[in-house]
DRENLO-191600 format. One record per residue (C-alpha): x, y, z. Coordinates in steps of 0.05 Angstrom, whole numbers, plus 5000, padded with zeros to 4 digits. Layout:
<vexkes>
XYZ;...
</vexkes>
This chain:
<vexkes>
699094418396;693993988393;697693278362;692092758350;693492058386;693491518327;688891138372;684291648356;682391328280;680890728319;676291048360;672191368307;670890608276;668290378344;663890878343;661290878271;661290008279;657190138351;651790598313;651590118256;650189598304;645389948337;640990028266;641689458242;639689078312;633089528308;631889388235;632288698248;627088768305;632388428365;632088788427;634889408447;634589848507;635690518529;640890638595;643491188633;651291088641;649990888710;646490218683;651289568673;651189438598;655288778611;648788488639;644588748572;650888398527;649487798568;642387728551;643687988480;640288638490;643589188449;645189708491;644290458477;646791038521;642591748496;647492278543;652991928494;648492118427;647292698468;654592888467;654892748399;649393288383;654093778435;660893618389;657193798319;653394438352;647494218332;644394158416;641394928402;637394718342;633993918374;633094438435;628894858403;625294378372;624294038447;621994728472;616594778423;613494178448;613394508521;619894208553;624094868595;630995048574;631994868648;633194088636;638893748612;641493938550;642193208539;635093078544;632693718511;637093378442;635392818452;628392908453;627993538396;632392958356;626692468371;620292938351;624093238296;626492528267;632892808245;639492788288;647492708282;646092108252;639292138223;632791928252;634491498315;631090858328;626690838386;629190228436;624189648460;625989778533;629190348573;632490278639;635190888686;637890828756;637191508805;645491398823;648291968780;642992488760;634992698777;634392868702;634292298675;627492118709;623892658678;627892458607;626391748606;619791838628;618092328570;619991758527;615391308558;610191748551;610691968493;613291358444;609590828503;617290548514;616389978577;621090338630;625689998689;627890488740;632890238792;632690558850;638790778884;638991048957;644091568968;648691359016;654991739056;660391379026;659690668996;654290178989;653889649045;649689299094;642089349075;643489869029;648089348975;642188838990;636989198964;641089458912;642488758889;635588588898;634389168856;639288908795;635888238798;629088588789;631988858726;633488278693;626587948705;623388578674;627888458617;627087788607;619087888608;619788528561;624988298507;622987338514;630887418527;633687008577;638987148629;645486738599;649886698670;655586288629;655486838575;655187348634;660687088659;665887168607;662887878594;664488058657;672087758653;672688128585;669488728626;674888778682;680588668632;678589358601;678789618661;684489448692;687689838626;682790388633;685990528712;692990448674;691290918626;689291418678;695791228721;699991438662;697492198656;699592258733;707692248687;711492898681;710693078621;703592848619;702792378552;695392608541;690793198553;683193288580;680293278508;682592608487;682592298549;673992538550;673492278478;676491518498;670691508546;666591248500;668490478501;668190448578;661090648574;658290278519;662289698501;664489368564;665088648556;666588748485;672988518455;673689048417;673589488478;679189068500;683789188440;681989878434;684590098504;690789658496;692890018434;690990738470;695790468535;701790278482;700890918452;701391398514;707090818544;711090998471;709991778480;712391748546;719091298531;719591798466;718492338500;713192558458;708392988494;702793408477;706294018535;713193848539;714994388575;709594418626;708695078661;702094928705;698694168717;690594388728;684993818750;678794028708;672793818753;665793628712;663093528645;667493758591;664994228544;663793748488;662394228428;669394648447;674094048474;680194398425;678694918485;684094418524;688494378450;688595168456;691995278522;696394738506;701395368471;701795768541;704295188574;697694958604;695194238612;690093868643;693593248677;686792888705;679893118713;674292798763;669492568709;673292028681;674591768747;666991528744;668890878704;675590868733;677590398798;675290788850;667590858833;666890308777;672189798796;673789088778;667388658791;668288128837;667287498785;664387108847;659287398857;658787948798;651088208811;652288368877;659288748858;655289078799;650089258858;655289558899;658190068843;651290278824;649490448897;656590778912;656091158844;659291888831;653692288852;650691858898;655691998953;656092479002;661393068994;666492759042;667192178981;668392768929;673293148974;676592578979;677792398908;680293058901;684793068957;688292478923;687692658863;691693318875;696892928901;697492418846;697492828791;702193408822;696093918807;697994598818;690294848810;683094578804;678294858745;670794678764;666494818711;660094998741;655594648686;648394928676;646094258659;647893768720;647194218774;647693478822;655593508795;656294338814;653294438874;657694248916;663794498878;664495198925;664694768986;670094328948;673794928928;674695238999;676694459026;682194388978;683795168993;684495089069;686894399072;692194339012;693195078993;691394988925;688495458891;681795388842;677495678790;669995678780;668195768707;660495748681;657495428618;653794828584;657594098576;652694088513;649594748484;653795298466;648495798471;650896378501;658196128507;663996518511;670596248487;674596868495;672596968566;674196228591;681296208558;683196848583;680596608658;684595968656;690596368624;690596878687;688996428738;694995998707;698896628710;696696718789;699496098804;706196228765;707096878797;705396508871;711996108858;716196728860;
</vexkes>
């Protein structure tokens, strides 16, 4: 239960290297900005920029419990328990100067884009008020399905306001040669990123929900990085060798569940847990967010328009048919014999929708599903008991249904 992936190690130097960065890029006084993870950082590489994500330092807070604490300190200062959990960290982390890894250096610019979450205006615009942070916001109209038409113009339009504001903000200059080998590096990774996810759809499946969340990390902050490059190569190798060895976390598989959402980032041995009744989470939605079908390959032709494109056909900025759909495919990928949505108190744009979901993949594919309430970051109020013993009898429903 629970067998760590070597690539694992690895990932805990890219992280410690990309906070290290990060300090001493602000001790230095270069630029650094602020993004939501709907914002390209291959564009803020390119103009050497260092690029920060806060909902990743946010789930940093989540995975050392400390979210309860920063939130408190956020509450004080008059901000609800209502908002993100993200935010509420990040911004009791700010005020309180102390953190996961100590007192965080403010950035010289922030940018957010509406395409994934509502929060994040009120978030980045408590920064700006209160630590007078010069703030981009990209504005991206929701749209049925995909970005096209007038819609990818003015989201183009939108990207190359962007880089003007950065260029007046930070004296950096927009390097299009530099850009454009970023960008190559960029769709490398994620060609291996799609063939990582393509090789949990395997019976066995060579990797559960909790590493496959913690690997995120490189495909939002360090795309165009080589490092990101050799890191997901040695993470495909690995899961290629498991499979050939037949090394797998649930070898003897008794129920294949999608998890939809956030994971619960301060209880992801949750997933390690189950692993001894024979449960295992084969694929999960919020991964496919930086995967090929909503963050793609950019088209090196014409790569601002392509960035353009993903940012205005982003995860949440779809209508429900483009969810359903992903699901629907999903199911039948990955053999899924039941969905888990975790109904997550803070990104109500991702749970909403999740009862209509449940009844389409209910009437359409006969597959049953699970709704299970809690936090992606703060364990306040949490109750581990009562969500493994949910999974475990829903799991046993769907055993039982086979009979």
């Amino acid at each position: 239960m629970g067998k760590r992936l070597k690539a694992t190690e690895s990932l805990k130097r890219l992280i410690k290297n990309y906070y290290d960065e990060y300090f001493a890029w602000s001790k230095e006084g270069k630029p650094t900005a602020w993004l939501n993870v709907g914002v390209p950082c291959e564009i803020f590489y390119a103009m050497d920029v260092f690029p920060f994500y806060p909902e990743n330092y946010g789930a940093m807070c989540g995975a050392q419990k400390v979210t309860p604490e920063l939130s408190q300190i956020a509450e004080y200062q008059g901000f609800t328990n209502d908002i993100c959990s993200y935010a509420r960290a990040n911004i009791g982390s700010l005020i309180a100067k102390k953190g996961p890894v100590g007192e965080l250096p403010l950035p010289t610019i922030q940018v957010e884009t509406t395409n994934s979450c509502i929060m994040i205006m009120t978030w980045w615009r408590a920064v700006e008020k209160l630590y007078n942070i010069p703030t981009f916001v990209i504005d991206a109209p929701l749209v049925k399905m995909e970005s096209e038409g007038h819609h990818l113009d003015y989201m183009e339009n939108e990207l190359e306001r962007m880089i003007d504001f950065i260029e007046e903000k930070t004296g950096n200059k927009f390097n299009k040669d530099k850009f454009a080998e970023i960008v190559r590096i960029s769709n490398e990774g994620k060609r291996l990123w799609a063939e990582i996810l393509e090789l949990r759809a395997n019976v066995p499946c060579p990797m559960n929900a909790g590493d496959i969340f913690t690997h995120m990390f490189p495909m939002v902050a360090l795309r165009g990085t080589p490092q990101y490059v050799e890191h997901l190569k040695f993470l495909r190798d690995e899961l290629k060798e498991r499979i050939v060895n037949k090394d797998f976390p649930v070898p003897d598989e008794k129920v294949r569940l999608l998890w939809d959402n956030l994971p619960i980032w301060f209880d992801l041995r949750l997933f390690d847990e189950l692993e001894q009744y024979g449960i295992i989470f084969v694929i999960d939605t919020y991964t496919q967010a930086w995967g090929p079908r909503f963050m793609g390959v950019v088209d090196e032709e014409n790569p601002i328009r392509s960035f353009g494109y993903y940012l205005g056909s982003g995860f949440l900025n779809v209508q429900i048919e483009r969810r359903w759909q992903l699901m629907k495919d999903l199911i039948k990928q990955y053999r899924v014999d039941g969905v888990v949505f975790h109904s997550d108190r803070s990104c109500k744009p991702y749970s909403l929708v999740q009862p209509e979901l449940s009844k389409l993949i209910r009437d359409n594919l006969g597959v049953p599903s699970l709704i299970i309430e809690s936090d992606h970051n703060d364990q306040s109020g949490y109750d581990r008991n009562r969500v493994i013993e949910r999974i475990k009898d829903f799991s046993e429903m769907i055993i039982m249904g086979r009979k």
